[in-house]
C-alpha positions as CSV (number, residue, x, y, z in Angstrom):
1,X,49.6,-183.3,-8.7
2,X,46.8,-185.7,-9.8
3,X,45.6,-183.0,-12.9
4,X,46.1,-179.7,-14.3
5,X,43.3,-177.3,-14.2
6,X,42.8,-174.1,-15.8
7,X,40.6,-171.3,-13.9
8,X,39.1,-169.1,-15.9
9,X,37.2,-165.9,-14.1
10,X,38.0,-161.8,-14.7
11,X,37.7,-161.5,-11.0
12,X,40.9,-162.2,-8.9
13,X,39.2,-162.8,-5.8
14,X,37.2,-165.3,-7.8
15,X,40.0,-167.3,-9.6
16,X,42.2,-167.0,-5.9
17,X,39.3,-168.9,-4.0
18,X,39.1,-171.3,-6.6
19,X,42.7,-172.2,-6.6
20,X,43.2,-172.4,-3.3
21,X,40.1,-175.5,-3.2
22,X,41.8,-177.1,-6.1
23,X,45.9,-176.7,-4.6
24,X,44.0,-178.4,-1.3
25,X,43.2,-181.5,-3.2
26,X,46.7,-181.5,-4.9
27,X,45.2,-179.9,-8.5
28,X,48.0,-178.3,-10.4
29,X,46.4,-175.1,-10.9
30,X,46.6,-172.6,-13.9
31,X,44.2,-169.2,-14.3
32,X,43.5,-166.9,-16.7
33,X,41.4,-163.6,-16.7
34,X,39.5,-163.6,-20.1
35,X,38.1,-166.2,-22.4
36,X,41.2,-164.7,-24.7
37,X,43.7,-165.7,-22.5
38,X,42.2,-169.0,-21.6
39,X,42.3,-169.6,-24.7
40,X,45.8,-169.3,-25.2
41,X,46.8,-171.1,-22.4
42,X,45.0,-174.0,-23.5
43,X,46.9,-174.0,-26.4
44,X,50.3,-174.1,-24.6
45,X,49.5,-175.6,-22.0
46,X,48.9,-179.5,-21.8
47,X,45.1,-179.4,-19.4
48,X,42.8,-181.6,-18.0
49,X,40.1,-179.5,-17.1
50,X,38.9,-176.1,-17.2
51,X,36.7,-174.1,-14.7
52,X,35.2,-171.7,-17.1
53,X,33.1,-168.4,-15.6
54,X,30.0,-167.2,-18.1
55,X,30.0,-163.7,-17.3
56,X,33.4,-161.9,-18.3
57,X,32.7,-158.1,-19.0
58,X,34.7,-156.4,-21.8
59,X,36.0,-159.6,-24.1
60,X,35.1,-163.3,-25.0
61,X,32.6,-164.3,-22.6
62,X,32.6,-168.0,-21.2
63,X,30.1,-169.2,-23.9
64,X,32.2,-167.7,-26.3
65,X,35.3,-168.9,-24.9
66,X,34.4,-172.7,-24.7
67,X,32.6,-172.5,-28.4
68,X,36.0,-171.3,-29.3
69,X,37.9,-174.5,-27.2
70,X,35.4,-177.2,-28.2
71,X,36.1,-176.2,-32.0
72,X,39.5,-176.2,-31.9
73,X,40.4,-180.2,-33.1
74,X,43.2,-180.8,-31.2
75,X,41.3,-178.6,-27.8
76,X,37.7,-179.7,-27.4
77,X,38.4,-183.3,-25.4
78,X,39.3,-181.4,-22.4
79,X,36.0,-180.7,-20.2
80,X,34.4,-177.8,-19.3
81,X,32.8,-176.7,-16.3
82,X,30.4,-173.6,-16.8
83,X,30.7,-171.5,-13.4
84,X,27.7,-169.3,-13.1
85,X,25.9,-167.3,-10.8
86,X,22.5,-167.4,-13.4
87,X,19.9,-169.0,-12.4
88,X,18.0,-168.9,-15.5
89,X,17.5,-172.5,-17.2
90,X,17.9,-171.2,-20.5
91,X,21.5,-170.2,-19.6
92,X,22.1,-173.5,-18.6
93,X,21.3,-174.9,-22.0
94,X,23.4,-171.9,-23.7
95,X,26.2,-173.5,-22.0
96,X,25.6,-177.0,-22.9
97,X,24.6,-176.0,-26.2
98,X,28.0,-174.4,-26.4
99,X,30.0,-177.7,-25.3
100,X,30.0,-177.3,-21.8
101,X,30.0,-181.2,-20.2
102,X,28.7,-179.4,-16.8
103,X,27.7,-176.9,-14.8
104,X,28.6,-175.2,-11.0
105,X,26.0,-172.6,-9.7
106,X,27.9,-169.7,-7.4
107,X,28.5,-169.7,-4.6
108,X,29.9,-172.8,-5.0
109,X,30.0,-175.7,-2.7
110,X,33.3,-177.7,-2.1
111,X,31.5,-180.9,-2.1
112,X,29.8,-180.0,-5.7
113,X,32.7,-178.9,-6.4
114,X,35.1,-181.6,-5.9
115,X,32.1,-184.4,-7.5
116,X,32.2,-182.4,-10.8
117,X,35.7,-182.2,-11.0
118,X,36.0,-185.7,-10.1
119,X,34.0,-187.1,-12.0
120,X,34.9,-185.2,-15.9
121,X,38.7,-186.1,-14.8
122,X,38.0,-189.3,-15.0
123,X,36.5,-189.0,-18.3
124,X,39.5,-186.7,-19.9
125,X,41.6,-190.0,-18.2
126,X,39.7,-192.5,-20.4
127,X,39.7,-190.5,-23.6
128,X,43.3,-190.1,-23.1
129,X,43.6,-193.9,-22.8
130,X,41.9,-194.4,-26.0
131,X,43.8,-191.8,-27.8
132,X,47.5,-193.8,-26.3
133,X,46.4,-197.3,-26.9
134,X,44.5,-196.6,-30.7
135,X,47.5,-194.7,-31.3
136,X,45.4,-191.5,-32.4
137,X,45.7,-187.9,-31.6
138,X,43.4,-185.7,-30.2
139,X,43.0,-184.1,-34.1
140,X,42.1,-187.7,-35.6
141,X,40.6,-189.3,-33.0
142,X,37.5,-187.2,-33.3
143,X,35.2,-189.2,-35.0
144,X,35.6,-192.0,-32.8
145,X,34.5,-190.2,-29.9
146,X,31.5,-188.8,-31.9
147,X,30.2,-192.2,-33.1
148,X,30.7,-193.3,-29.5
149,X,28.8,-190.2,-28.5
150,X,25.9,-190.7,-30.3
151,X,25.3,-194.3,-28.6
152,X,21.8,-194.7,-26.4
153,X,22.1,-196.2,-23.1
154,X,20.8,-198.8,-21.0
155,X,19.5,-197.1,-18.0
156,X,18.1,-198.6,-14.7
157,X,16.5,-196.3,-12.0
158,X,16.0,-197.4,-8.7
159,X,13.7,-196.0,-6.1
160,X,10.4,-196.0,-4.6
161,X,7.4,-197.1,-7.2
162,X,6.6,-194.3,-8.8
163,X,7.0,-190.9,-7.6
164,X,10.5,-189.5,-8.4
165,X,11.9,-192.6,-10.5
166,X,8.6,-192.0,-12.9
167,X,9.4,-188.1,-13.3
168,X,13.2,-189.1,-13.7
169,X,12.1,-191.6,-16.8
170,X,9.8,-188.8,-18.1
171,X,13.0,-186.2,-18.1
172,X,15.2,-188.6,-20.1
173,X,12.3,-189.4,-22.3
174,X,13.3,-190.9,-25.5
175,X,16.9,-190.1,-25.5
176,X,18.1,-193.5,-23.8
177,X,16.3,-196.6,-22.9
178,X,15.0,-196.5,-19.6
179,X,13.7,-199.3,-16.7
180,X,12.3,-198.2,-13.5
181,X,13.0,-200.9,-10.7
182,X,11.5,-200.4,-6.8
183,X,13.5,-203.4,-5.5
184,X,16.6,-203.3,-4.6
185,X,17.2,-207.4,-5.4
186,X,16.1,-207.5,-8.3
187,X,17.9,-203.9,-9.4
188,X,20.9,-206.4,-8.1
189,X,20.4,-209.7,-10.5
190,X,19.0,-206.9,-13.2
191,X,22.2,-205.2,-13.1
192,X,24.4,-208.1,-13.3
193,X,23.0,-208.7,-17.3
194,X,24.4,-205.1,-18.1
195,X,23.8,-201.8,-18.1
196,X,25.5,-198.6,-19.2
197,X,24.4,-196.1,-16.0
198,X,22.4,-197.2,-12.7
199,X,21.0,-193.7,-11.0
200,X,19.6,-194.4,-7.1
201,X,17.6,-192.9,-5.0
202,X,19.2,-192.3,-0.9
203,X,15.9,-190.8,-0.3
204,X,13.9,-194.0,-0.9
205,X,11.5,-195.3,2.2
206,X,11.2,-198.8,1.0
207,X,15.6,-199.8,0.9
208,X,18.8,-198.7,2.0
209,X,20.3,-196.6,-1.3
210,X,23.5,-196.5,0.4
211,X,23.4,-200.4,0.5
212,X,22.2,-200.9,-2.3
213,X,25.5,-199.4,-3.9
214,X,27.1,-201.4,-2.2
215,X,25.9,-204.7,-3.1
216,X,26.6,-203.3,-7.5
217,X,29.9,-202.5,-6.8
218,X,30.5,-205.5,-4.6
219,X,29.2,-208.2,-7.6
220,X,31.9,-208.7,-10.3
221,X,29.0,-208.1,-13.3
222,X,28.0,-204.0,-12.1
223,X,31.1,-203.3,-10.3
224,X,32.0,-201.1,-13.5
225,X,28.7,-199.7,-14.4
226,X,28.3,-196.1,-13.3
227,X,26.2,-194.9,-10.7
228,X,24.6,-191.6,-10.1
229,X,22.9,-191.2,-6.7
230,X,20.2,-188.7,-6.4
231,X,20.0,-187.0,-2.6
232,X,18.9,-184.1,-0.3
233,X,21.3,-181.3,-0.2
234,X,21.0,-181.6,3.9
235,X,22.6,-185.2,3.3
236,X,26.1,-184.2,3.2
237,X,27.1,-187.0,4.9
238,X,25.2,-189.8,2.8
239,X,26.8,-188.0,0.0
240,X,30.6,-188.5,1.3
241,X,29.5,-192.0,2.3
242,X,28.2,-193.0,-1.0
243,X,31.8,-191.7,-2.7
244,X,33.7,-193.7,-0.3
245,X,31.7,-196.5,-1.9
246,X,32.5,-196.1,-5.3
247,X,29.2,-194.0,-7.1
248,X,30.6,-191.8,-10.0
249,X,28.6,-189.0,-9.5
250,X,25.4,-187.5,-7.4
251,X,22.3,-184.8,-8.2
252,X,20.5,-182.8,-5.2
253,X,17.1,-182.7,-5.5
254,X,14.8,-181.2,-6.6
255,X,16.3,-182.3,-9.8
256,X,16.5,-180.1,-13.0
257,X,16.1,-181.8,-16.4
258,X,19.4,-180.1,-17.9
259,X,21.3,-180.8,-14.7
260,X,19.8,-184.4,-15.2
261,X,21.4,-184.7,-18.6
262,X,24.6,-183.2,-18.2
263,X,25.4,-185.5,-15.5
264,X,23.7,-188.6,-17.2
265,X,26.1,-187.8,-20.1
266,X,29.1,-187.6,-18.8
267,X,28.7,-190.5,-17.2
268,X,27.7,-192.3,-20.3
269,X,30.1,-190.9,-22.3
270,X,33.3,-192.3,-20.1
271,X,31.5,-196.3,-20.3
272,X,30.9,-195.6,-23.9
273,X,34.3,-194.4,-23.8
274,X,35.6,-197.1,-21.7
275,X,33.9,-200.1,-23.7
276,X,35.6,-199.3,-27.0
277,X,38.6,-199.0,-25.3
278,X,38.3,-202.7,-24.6
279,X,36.7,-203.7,-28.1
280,X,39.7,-202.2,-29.8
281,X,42.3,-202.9,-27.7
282,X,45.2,-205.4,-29.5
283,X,44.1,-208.9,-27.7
284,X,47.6,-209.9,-28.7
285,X,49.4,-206.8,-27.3
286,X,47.2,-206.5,-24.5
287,X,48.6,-210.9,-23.4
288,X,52.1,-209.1,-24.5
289,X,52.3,-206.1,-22.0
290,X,49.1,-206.4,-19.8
291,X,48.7,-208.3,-16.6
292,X,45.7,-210.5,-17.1
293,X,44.6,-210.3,-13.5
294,X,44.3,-206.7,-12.9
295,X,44.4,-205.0,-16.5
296,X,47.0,-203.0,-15.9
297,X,50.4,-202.5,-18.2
298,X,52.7,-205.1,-16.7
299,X,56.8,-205.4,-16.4
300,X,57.5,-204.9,-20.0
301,X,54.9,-202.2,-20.8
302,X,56.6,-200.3,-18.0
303,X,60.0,-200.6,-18.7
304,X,58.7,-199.8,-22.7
305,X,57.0,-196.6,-21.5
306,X,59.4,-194.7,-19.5
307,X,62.3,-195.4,-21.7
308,X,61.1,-191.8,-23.7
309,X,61.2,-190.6,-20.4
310,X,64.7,-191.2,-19.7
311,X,65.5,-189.8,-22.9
312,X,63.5,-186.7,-22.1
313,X,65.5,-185.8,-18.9
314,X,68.6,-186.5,-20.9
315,X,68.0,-183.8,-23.6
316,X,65.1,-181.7,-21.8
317,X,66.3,-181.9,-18.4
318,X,62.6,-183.0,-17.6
319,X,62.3,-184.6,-14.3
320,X,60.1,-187.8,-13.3
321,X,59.7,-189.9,-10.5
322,X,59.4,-193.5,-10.0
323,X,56.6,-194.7,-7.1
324,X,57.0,-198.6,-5.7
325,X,53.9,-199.1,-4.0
326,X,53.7,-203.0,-1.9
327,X,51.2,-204.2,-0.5
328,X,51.5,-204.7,3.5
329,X,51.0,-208.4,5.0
330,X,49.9,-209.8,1.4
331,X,51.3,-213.4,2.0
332,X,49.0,-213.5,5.6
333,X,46.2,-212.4,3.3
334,X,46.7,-215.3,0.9
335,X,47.3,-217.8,3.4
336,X,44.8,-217.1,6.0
337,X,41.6,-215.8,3.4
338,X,43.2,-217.8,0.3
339,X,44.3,-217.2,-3.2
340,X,41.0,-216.1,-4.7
341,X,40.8,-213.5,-2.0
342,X,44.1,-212.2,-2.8
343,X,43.5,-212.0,-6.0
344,X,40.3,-209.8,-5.6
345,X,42.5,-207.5,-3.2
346,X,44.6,-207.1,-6.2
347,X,42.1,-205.8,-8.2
348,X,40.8,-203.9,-5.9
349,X,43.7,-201.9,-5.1
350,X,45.0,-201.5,-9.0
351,X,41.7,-200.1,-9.7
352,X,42.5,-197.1,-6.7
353,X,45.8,-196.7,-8.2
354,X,44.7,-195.8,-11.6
355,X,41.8,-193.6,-10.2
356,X,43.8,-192.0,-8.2
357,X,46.9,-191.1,-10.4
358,X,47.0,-188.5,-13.7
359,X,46.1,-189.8,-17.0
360,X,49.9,-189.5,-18.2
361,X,51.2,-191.4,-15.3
362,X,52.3,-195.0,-16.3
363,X,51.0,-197.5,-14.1
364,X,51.7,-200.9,-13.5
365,X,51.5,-204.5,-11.8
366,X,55.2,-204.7,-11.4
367,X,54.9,-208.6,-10.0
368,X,52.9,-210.1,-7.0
369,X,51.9,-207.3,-5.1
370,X,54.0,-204.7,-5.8
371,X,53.0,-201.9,-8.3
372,X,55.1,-199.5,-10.4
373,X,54.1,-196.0,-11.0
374,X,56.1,-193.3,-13.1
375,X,55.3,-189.8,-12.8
376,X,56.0,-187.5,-15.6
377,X,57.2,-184.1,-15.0
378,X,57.3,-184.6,-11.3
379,X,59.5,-184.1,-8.6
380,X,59.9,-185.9,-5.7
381,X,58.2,-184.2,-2.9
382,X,55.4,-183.9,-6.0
383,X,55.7,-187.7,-6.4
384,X,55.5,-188.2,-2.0
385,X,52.2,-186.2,-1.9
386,X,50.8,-188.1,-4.8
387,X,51.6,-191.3,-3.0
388,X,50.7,-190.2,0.5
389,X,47.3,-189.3,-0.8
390,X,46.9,-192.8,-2.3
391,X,48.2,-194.4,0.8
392,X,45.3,-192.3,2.7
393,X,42.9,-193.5,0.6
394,X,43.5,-197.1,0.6
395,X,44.1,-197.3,4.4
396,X,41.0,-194.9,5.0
397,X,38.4,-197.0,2.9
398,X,37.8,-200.9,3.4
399,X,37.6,-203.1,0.6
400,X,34.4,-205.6,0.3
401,X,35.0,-209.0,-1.2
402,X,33.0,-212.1,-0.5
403,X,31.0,-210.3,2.2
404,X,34.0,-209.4,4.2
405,X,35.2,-206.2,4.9
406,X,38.9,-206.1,4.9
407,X,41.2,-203.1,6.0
408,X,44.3,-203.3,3.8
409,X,47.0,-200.7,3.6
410,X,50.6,-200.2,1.6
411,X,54.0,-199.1,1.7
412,X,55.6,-197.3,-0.9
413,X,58.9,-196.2,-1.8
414,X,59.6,-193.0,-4.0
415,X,62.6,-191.6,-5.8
416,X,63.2,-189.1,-8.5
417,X,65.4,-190.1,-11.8
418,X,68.8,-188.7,-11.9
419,X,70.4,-187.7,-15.3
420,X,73.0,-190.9,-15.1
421,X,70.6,-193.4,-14.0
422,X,69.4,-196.0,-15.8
423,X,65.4,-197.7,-14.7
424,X,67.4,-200.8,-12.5
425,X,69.2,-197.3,-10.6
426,X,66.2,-195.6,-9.7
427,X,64.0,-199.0,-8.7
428,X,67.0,-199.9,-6.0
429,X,66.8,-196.3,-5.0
430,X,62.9,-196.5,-4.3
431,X,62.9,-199.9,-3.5
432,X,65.1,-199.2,-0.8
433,X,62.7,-196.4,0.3
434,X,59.8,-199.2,0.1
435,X,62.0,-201.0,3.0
436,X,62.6,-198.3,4.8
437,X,58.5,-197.7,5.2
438,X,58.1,-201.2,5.6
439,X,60.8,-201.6,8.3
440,X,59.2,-198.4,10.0
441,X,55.8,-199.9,10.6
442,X,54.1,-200.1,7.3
443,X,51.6,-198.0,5.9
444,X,53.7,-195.2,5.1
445,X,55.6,-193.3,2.3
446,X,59.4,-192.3,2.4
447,X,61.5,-190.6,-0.2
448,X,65.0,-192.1,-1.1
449,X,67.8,-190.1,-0.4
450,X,68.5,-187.2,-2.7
451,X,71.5,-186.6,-5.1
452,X,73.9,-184.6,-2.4
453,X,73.0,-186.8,0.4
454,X,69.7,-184.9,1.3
455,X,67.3,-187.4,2.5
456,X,63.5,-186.2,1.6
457,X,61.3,-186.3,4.4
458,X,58.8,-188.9,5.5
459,X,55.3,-188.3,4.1
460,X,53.8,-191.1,6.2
C-alpha cells in the first residue's frame, strides 16, 4: 500500500464506491460513518489522508469534523479533502475556512479524484520528512510549518497574452507575486532563475503547453518547481499526458477563484515545505548518511533505519519487507551514452522511487544502481504489489535527458523479515529474488521463497 486513507461519509454506498477507487490504486483504506467516528479513528489510527463528506445528518458534520482534526496538535498535518455535492461558492470557503487543503465536487470523477489525492500525499510525505530529519513531532513542529505557511510565492503564468493568464493574475491578486509570460522560451530561461509554482495553459493557440512542461522538467534549474496545468475538462487525455510528464497538479476551466487557491496552496505549501527541509538539513549528516548524487539515504542510513524495525518484529511481531530494486543493462547505458548520462538516469529513477513509495518507507541508494527499500508493516505479497506498480511505472514512462528519450526499466527482488534474521539474511534472500527476475528476462518482480518453502508468486 503506497498510503492509508480514511473515508469519511454516513452513506455506505458512498464510502463502498470510494474504497473500491482507492483499493484499485493500492490505497490502504479505512472508513468511518460520522465526523465522531472519524475522529476517533484518526486518533488511533496512523493516516495520510482523509476523504471527508460535508453533509452528515444527525452528528458532527464534515466542517465540524475537520475543525475538530486541524485543531488537534498532534492531527491537523494530515490533509483533508472536502467531498461535497454543493455547489454554492460560499460552501467552498466554509470548508477552507475550516482547514480543508481541497475540495471534490460529487459525482466524483476518478481522474479528479486520483490528482487530488496525489497531489496532498505528497505533501503529508514532505511534512513527514521534515518532522524525521528536524527530529520534531507532529505537536512541536507546528510553528515551523506556520512560519513556512505564511511565505509569498514566486509565481509564473504561462499562456496566451492576455485573456486567461490576466484573469488568473487578477484572482491571486496580492497574495503572492505574480509574472505573466506568453512565450514559452523565455517562461524556460525565466524559470531556470527560480520560482516557487509555474501554472500553464494546454489551451493556449500560440505554444504547445504540453511541451512546454516538458522542456521545465527536462532543465536541471525548474525540474523541481511545481507545475499546475489549467485545461478543458473534454481533454482527458492532455490531462493523463501532462501527469506522465511530471506536473503536480491541474484545474478544469472555467476556473473558480477558491478552486484556484486551494490548489495554488498546496502546491506552495509542499516547495515551501520542501526548501526548509534542505536549509535545515545537517550538511554534516546529510555527507554522513546521504548519497550526494541522488539525495537519497545511502548504505549506512539504511542499515541505521531498519535496525528499530528488526527490533519491532522481535517484540511486536510486526512484519516488514525488504525491496532490492536494479537497474536493467546499466553498464550498456554507461558505456554506450557515458557517465554523465548514467548519472542523470540515476536521478531520475530515485526520484520515482521516492514518489512512488509511503512516507514511512526507508529508501535508499544501496550502491551503483541498485536501490534499497524497507517497507514497514508490510507483507510480502503487500511489498510485490508495491514494487510491481513501480516497475509499471518506470518501464511505462521514458525518461528525457540531454534531448534523448530513453526507455529504461528494473528488476527487483523482494522478501519479508523473518523473526531470526538479521539485515545480511533477508538482503541474500531478496537479492537472490533480484536474480531470479533478472535471469527470467528483466523487468520484472519475484518474491523469495517463504519460510516453509512456499515460494510467492511472480508479480512481473
Amino acid at each position: 500500500m503506497s498510503a492509508r486513507i480514511l473515508v469519511v461519509d454516513d452513506l455506505a454506498p458512498n464510502r463502498n464506491l470510494l474504497g473500491v477507487k482507492l483499493a484499485a490504486e493500492y490505497y490502504d483504506v479505512l472508513t468511518a460513518a460520522s465526523g465522531e467516528e472519524a475522529l476517533e479513528i484518526a486518533r488511533r489510527e496512523k493516516l495520510d489522508l482523509i476523504l471527508m463528506d460535508v453533509v452528515m445528518p444527525g452528528g458532527m458534520n464534515g466542517f465540524q469534523a475537520t475543525t475538530a482534526l486541524k485543531s488537534d496538535p498532534a492531527l491537523y498535518h494530515v490533509p483533508v479533502i472536502m467531498v461535497t455535492a454543493l455547489e454554492e461558492a460560499r460552501d467552498r470557503v466554509r470548508g477552507l475556512e475550516a482547514g480543508a487543503d481541497d475540495f471534490i465536487t460529487k459525482p466524483i470523477d476518478d481522474f479528479n479524484l486520483t490528482a487530488r489525492v496525489r497531489s496532498l500525499l505528497r505533501l503529508k510525505m514532505t511534512t513527514d520528512q521534515i518532522m524525521t530529519h528536524t527530529g520534531h513531532t507532529a505537536e512541536n513542529c507546528r510553528p515551523v510549518f506556520d512560519r513556512i505557511k505564511d511565505r509569498r510565492g514566486r509565481v509564473m503564468v504561462v499562456g496566451d497574452a492576455g485573456g486567461q493568464p490576466a484573469r488568473i493574475r487578477r484572482m491571486i491578486g496580492d497574495s503572492h507575486d505574480v509574472q505573466v509570460e506568453s512565450d514559452p522560451s523565455a517562461a524556460i530561461r525565466k524559470a531556470k532563475a527560480g520560482y516557487d509554482l509555474i501554472i500553464v495553459s494546454l489551451v493556449a493557440k500560440s505554444f504547445d503547453g504540453l511541451r512546454l512542461c516538458a522542456s521545465l522538467r527536462f532543465n536541471a534549474e525548474s525540474r523541481d518547481t511545481p507545475i499546475l496545468i489549467v485545461g478543458d475538462p473534454e481533454d482527458q487525455s492532455g490531462f493523463v499526458r501532462a501527469f506522465d510528464l511530471g506536473v503536480n497538479d491541474s484545474i478544469m476551466r472555467p476556473i473558480e477563484s477558491q478552486e484556484l487557491h486551494a490548489r495554488m496552496t498546496t502546491l506552495l505549501r509542499r516547495k515551501f515545505y520542501a526548501d526548509s527541509l534542505k536549509e535545515n538539513f545537517n550538511e554534516d549528516l546529510e555527507m554522513v548518511i546521504a548519497d550526494p548524487l541522488t539525495g537519497l539515504g545511502n548504505r549506512r542510513f539504511f542499515d541505521r533505519q531498519v535496525g528499530p524495525l528488526f527490533q519491532q518484529l522481535c517484540e511486536e511481531g510486526r512484519d516488514f519487507s525488504i525491496l532490492v530494486f536494479d537497474i536493467d543493462h546499466f553498464k550498456r547505458v554507461n558505456d554506450m551514452l557515458g557517465h554523465d548520462m548514467g548519472d542523470q538516469i540515476l536521478k531520475e529513477i530515485a526520484a520515482r522511487l521516492v514518489t512512488n513509495m509511503r512516507a514511512v518507507d526507508v529508501v535508499s541508494r544501496y550502491g551503483g544502481e541498485e536501490f534499497m527499500i524497507a517497507m514497514p508493516e508490510t507483507r510480502q505479497d503487500e511489498a510485490l504489489r508495491a514494487a510491481e506498480r513501480v516497475r509499471a511505472s518506470i518501464a511505462g514512462t521514458p525518461i528525457f535527458v540531454d534531448g534523448q528519450c530513453l526507455s529504461v526499466t528494473i528488476s527487483c527482488g523482494a522478501a519479508q523479515v523473518r523473526a531470526d534474521e538479521q539485515l545480511r539474511d533477508v538482503f541474500r534472500r531478496a537479492d537472490g529474488a533480484l536474480y531470479e527476475a533478472k535471469r527470467g528476462g528483466r523487468n520484472k518482480v519475484v518474491g523469495a521463497v517463504m519460510q516453509g518453502g512456499a515460494a510467492s508468486a511472480d508479480a512481473a
